[in-house]
C-alpha positions in Angstrom: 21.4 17.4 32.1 19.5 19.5 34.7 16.5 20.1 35.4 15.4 23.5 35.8 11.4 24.0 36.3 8.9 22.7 34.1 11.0 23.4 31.0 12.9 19.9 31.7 9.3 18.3 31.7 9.3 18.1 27.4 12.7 16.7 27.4 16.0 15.8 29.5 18.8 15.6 27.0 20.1 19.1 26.7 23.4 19.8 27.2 24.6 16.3 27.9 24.1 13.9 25.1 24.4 10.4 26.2 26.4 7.5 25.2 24.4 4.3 23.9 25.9 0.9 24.0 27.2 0.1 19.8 24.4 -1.3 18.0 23.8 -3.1 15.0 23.2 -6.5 13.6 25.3 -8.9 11.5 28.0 -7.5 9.1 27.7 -10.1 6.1 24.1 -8.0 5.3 21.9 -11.5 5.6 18.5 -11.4 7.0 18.1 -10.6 10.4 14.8 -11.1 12.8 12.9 -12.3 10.0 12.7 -9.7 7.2 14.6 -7.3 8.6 18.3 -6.9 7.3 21.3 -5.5 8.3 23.4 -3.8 5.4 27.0 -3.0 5.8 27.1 0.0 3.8 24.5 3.0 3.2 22.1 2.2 0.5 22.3 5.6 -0.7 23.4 7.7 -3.8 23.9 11.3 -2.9 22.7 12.5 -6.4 19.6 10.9 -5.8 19.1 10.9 -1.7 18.7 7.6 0.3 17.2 4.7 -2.1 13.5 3.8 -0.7 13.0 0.0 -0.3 9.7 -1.4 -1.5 8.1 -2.9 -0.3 8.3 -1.6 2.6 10.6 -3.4 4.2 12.7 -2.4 7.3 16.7 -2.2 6.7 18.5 -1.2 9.8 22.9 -0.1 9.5 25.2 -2.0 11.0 27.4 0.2 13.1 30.2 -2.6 13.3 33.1 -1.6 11.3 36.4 -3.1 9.8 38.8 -1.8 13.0 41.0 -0.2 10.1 41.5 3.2 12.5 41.5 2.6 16.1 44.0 4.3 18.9 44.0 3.2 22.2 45.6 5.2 25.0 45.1 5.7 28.8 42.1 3.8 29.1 40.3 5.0 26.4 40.0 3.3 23.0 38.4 5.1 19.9 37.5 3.9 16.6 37.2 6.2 13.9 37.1 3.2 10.9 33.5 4.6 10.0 34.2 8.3 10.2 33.1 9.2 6.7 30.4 7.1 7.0 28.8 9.5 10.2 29.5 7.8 13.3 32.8 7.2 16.0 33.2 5.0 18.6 34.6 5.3 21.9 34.9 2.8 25.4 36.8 3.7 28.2 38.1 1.1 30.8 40.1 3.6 33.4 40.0 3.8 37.1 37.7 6.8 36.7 33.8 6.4 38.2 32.8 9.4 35.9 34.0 10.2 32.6 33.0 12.8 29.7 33.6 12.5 25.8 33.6 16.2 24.6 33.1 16.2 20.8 34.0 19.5 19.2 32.0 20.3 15.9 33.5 22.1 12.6 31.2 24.5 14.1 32.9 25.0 17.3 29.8 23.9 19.0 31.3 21.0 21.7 28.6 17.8 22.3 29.5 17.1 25.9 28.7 13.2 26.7 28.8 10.9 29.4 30.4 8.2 28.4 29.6 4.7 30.0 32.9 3.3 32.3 31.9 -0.6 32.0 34.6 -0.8 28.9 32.1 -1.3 25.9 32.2 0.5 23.1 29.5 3.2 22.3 28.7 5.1 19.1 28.3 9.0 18.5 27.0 10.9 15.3 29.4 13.3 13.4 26.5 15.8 13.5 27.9 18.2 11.7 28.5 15.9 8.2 32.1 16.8 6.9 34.7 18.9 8.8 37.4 18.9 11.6 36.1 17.5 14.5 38.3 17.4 18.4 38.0 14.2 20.1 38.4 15.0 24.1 37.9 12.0 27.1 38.1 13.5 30.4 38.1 11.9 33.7 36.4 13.4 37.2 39.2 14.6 39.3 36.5 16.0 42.5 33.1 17.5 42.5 32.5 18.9 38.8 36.4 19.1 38.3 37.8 16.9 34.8 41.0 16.5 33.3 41.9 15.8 30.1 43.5 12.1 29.6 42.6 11.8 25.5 42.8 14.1 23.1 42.3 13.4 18.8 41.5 15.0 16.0 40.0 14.0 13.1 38.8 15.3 9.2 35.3 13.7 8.0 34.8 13.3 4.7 31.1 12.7 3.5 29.9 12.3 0.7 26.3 13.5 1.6 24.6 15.2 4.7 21.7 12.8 5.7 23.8 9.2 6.3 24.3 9.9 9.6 20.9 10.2 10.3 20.0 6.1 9.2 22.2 5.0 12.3 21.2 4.5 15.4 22.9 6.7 17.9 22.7 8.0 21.5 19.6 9.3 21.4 18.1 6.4 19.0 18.8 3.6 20.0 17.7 0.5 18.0 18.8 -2.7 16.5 17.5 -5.3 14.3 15.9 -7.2 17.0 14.1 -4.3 18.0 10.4 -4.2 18.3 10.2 -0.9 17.8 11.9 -2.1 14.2 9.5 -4.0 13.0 6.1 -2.5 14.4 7.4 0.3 12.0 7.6 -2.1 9.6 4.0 -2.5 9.9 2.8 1.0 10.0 4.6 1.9 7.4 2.6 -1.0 5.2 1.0 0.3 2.7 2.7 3.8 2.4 4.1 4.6 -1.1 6.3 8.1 -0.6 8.2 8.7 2.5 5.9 11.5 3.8 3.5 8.9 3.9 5.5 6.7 6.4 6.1 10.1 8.4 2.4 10.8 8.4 2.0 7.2 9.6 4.3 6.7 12.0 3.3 10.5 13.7 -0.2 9.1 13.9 0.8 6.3 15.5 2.9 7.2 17.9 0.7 9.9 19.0 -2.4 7.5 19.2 -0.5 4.8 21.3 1.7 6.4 23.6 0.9 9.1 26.2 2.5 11.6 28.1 3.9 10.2 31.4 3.8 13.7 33.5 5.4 11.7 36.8 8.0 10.5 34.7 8.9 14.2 33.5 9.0 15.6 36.9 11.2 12.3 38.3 13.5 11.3 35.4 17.1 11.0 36.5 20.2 13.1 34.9 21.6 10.8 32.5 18.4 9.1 31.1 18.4 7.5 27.9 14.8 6.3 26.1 14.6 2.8 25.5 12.2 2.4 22.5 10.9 -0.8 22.8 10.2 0.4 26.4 8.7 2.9 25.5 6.5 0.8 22.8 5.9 -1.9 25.5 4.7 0.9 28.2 2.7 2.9 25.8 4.1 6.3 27.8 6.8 8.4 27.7 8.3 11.8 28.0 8.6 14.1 25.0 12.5 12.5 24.8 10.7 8.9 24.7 8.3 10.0 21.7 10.8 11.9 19.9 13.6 8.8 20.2 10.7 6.1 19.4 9.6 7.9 16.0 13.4 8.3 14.5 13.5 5.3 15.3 10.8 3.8 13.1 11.9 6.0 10.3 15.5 5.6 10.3 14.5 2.0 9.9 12.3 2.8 6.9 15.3 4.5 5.3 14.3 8.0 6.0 16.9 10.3 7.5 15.5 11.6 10.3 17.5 14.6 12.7 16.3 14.4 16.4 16.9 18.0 16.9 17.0 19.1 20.5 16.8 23.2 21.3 14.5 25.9 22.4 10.6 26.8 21.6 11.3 30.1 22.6 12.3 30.1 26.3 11.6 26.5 26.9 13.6 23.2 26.1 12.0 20.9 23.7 12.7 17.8 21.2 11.6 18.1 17.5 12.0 16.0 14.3 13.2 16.5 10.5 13.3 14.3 8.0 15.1 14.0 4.4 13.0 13.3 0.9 14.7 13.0 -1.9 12.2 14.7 -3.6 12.8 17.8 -1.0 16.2 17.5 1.2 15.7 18.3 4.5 12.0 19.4 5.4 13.0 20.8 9.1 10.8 21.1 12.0 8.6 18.5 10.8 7.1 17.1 14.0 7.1 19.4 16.8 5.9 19.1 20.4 5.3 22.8 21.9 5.3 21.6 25.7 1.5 20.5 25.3 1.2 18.7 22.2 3.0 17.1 19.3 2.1 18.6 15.9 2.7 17.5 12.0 3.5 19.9 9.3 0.9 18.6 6.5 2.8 16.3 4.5 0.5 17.5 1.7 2.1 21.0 2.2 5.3 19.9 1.2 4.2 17.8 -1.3 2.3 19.7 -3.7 2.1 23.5 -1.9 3.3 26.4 -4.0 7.6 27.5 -2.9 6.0 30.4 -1.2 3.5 28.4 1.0 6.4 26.2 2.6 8.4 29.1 2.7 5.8 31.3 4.9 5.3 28.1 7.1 9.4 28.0 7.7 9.3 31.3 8.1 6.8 31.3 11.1 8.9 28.0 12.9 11.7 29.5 12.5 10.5 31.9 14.3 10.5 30.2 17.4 12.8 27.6 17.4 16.4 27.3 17.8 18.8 24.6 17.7 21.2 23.3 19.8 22.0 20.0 19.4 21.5 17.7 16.4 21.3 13.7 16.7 
């Protein structure tokens, strides 16, 4: 990503999206870091939307898989065993110092990442849900110059549009050791309904951590939030906030999008969410360049079709999507 004036100061993810080290936990589902556990499959129906643990209890995916669907040529290994499941894995261990996974949507919209060199394997969303998707690795010839080494396609089958959204991924990165887990654990005490624990965990994230305006004008190309950093530090840039909140409520079971795009003419992060008692509420938490705001949760939970519609309407408006983790 580059930075161009102050519009890079919300959020530095753009057009790049990063690679993240695999995560997850065990793959036998027992109890990991105390009462958090670490289920091998989604608990989810998609008649019914993702099942709601209670009491609140935080359950974080495993994004090990069963190997059953991996190719390995020139330096690049990919593992496509959890495809319908949301998520692909890729490591490269070339020569190259620089390499770039480009990830082509059924869309035709291409996710261009840079992916780590040290060998290990790192995880990417199918953003998209079900469709073709093109694989591409490329390695840095000179300058801003790549070549093609790897090239794969590959159908996705889902059998809903939110799973991909409880993993962690590139942009939200967390595990079951994470103490960004399990202080969402705690917020999210007490809350019955899932707009509860996004009404929570807004307020606290908002109250705690505070916009680190050195970091925004500083922060390198390629920068990744770490969430318990961020937690720890109790600062961040808008990319850092964003990334800390999914987070918490992937962990809580709530599919949550961290939508990067435009407010108008300037880049910016915001957050959606799935209910099952709504779908996808989009544009739920939103930070303007100034400030992060919550849509009411009340709105959505008793407000008249036409009410939610109107506030759509006006967000809409003004923001546009271009990338989707």
């Amino acid at each position: 990503m580059r930075k161009h004036g102050n519009v890079y100061k919300c959020i530095l993810a753009g057009l790049l999206a990063m690679a993240l080290t695999a995560c997850g936990g065990t793959t036998n589902g027992n109890t990991v870091g105390g009462d958090i556990t670490t289920p091998t499959t989604k608990p989810s129906d998609p008649a019914n939307g993702p099942e709601t643990v209670s009491p609140r209890k935080a359950v974080v995916l495993s994004t090990d898989t069963n190997g059953s669907e991996i190719y390995e040529e020139a330096g690049v290994s990919l593992d496509l065993s959890a495809k319908d499941e949301g998520f692909l894995k890729v490591s490269y261990s070339g020569e190259a110092k620089k390499v770039r996974l480009l990830l082509t949507q059924p869309s035709g919209v291409v996710y261009n990442y840079l992916l780590p060199v040290d060998g290990e394997m790192v995880v990417y969303p199918f953003s998209e849900g079900t469709g073709e998707y093109s694989v591409g690795v490329y390695e840095n010839v000179y300058d801003d110059q790549y070549a093609m080494i790897y090239e794969k396609n590959c159908a996705v089958t889902m059998k809903d549009d939110y799973s991909m959204f409880l993993y962690p991924n590139a942009y939200v990165d967390f595990d079951a050791t994470s103490k960004t887990v399990g202080k969402g654990e705690e917020v999210a005490a007490g809350c019955d309904k899932d707009l509860e624990v996004v009404e929570a965990v807004y307020t606290y994230v908002t109250t705690t951590i505070s916009y680190d305006y050195d970091k925004a004008e500083t922060v390198a190309t390629g920068y990744l939030p770490v969430v318990d950093q961020t937690l720890a530090e109790g600062k961040g840039i808008c990319f850092d906030f964003a990334s800390l909140m999914a987070a918490m409520l992937r962990s809580q079971q709530i599919p949550t999008k961290l939508v990067i795009g435009y407010c108008d003419d300037q880049y910016h992060a915001w957050i959606s969410v799935y209910t099952k008692e709504e779908g996808w509420i989009d544009n739920i938490i939103v930070f303007d360049g100034v400030s992060w705001t919550l849509m009411d949760p009340t709105l959505v939970s008793y407000a008249k079709p036409s009410t939610i519609e109107e506030y759509m309407k006006k967000t809409d408006a003004h923001y546009f999507v271009k990338y989707v983790y």
